[in-house]
C-alpha positions as CSV (number, residue, x, y, z in Angstrom):
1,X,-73.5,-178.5,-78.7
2,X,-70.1,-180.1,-78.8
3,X,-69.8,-184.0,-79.5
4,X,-68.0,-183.9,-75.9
5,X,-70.9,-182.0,-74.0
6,X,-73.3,-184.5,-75.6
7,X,-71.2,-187.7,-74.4
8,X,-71.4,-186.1,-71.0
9,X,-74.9,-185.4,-70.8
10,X,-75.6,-189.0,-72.0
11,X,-73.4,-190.6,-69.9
12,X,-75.0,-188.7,-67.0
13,X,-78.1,-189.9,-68.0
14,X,-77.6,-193.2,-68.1
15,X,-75.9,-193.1,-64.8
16,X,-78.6,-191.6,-63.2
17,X,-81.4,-194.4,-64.8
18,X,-79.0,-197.4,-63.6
19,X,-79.1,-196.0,-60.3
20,X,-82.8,-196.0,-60.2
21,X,-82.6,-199.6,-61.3
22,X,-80.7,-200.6,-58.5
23,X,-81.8,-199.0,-55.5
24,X,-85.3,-197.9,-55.9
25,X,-86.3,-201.3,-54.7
26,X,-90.1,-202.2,-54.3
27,X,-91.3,-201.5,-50.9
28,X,-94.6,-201.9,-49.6
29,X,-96.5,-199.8,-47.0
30,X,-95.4,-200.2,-43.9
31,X,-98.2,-201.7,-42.1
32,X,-96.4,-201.3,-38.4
33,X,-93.2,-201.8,-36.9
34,X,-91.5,-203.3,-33.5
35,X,-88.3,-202.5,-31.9
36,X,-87.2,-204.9,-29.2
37,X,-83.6,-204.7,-27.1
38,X,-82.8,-207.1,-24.9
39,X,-86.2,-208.6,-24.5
40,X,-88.1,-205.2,-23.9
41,X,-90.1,-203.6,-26.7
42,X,-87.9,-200.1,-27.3
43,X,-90.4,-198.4,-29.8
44,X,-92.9,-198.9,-32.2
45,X,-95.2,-197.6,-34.6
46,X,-98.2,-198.0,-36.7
47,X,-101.5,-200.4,-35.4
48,X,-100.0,-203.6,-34.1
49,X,-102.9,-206.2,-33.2
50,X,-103.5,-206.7,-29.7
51,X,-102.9,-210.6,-29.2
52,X,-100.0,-210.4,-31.8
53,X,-98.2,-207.8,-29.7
54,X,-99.1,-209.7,-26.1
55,X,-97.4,-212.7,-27.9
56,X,-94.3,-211.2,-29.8
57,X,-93.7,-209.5,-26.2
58,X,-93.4,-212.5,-24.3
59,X,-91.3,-214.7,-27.3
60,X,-88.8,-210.9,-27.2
61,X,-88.8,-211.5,-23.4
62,X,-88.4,-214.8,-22.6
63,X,-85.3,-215.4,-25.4
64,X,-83.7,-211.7,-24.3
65,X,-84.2,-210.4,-28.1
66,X,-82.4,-207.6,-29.9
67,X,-84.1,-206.9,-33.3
68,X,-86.8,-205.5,-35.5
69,X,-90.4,-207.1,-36.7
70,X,-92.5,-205.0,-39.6
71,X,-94.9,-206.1,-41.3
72,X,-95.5,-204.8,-45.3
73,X,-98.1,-204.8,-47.5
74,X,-97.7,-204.8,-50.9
75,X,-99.7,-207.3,-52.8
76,X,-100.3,-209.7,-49.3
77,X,-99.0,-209.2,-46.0
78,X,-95.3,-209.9,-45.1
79,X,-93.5,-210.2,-41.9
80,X,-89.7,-208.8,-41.6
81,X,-88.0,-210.2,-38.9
82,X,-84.1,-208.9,-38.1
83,X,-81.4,-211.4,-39.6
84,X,-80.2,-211.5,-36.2
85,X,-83.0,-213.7,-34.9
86,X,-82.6,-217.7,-35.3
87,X,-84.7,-219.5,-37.3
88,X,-86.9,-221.3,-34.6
89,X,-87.9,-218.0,-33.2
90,X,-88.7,-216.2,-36.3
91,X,-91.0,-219.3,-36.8
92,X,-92.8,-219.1,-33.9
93,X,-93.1,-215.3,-34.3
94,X,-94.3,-215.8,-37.7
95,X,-96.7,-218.6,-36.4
96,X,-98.5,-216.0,-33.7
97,X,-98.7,-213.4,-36.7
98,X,-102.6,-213.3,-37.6
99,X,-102.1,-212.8,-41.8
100,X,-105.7,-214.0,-42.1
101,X,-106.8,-210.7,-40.0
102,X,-105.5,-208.6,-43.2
103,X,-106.1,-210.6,-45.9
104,X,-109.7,-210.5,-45.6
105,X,-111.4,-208.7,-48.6
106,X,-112.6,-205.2,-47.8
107,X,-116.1,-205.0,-49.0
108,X,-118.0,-201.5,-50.0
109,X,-121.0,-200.7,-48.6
110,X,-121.3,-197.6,-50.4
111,X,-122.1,-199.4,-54.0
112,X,-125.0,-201.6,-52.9
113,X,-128.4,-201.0,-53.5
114,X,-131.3,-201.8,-51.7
């Protein structure tokens, strides 16, 4: 190989393990996601709970919301709320959000002896 085909092929290599770097960011499973426009839920997907939904939908509707809420898990439970949504109501959004319904421990029937 030619000094010049070598340059190349390390050049390209680097490229490609700095891109990696920069845009394979850590992302969690998506536990679910909300879409609300204009204070109406749009779409969604995954298991939302119940009362969290019942709640979020009447914050969404009674401020006349445009955004996104997900939620991730990764190592805990966290909430993503749209940049477009003030502080105050991302609080209270984040207040109605029941983290202690997935932080609870799995346990595993399947090891225990009787």
């Amino acid at each position: 190989m030619t000094p010049t085909l070598l340059k190349i092929v390390f050049i390209a290599v680097a490229v490609f393990i700095i891109y990696k770097l920069i845009f394979s960011g850590k992302k969690g499973l998506t536990i679910f996601e909300m879409h609300f426009k204009k204070g109406r839920l749009d779409s969604h997907k995954g298991k939302i709970p119940e009362k969290f939904a019942k709640e979020c939908r009447a914050i969404a509707k009674s401020n006349k919301l445009t955004c996104t809420v997900r939620a991730e898990k990764l190592n805990g439970v966290r909430l993503h709320i749209s940049a477009n949504v003030s502080d105050g109501i991302a609080q209270r959004i984040r207040n109605v959000f029941p983290f202690e319904y997935y932080d609870k421990k799995q346990v595993d029937n399947s090891k225990k002896v009787s």
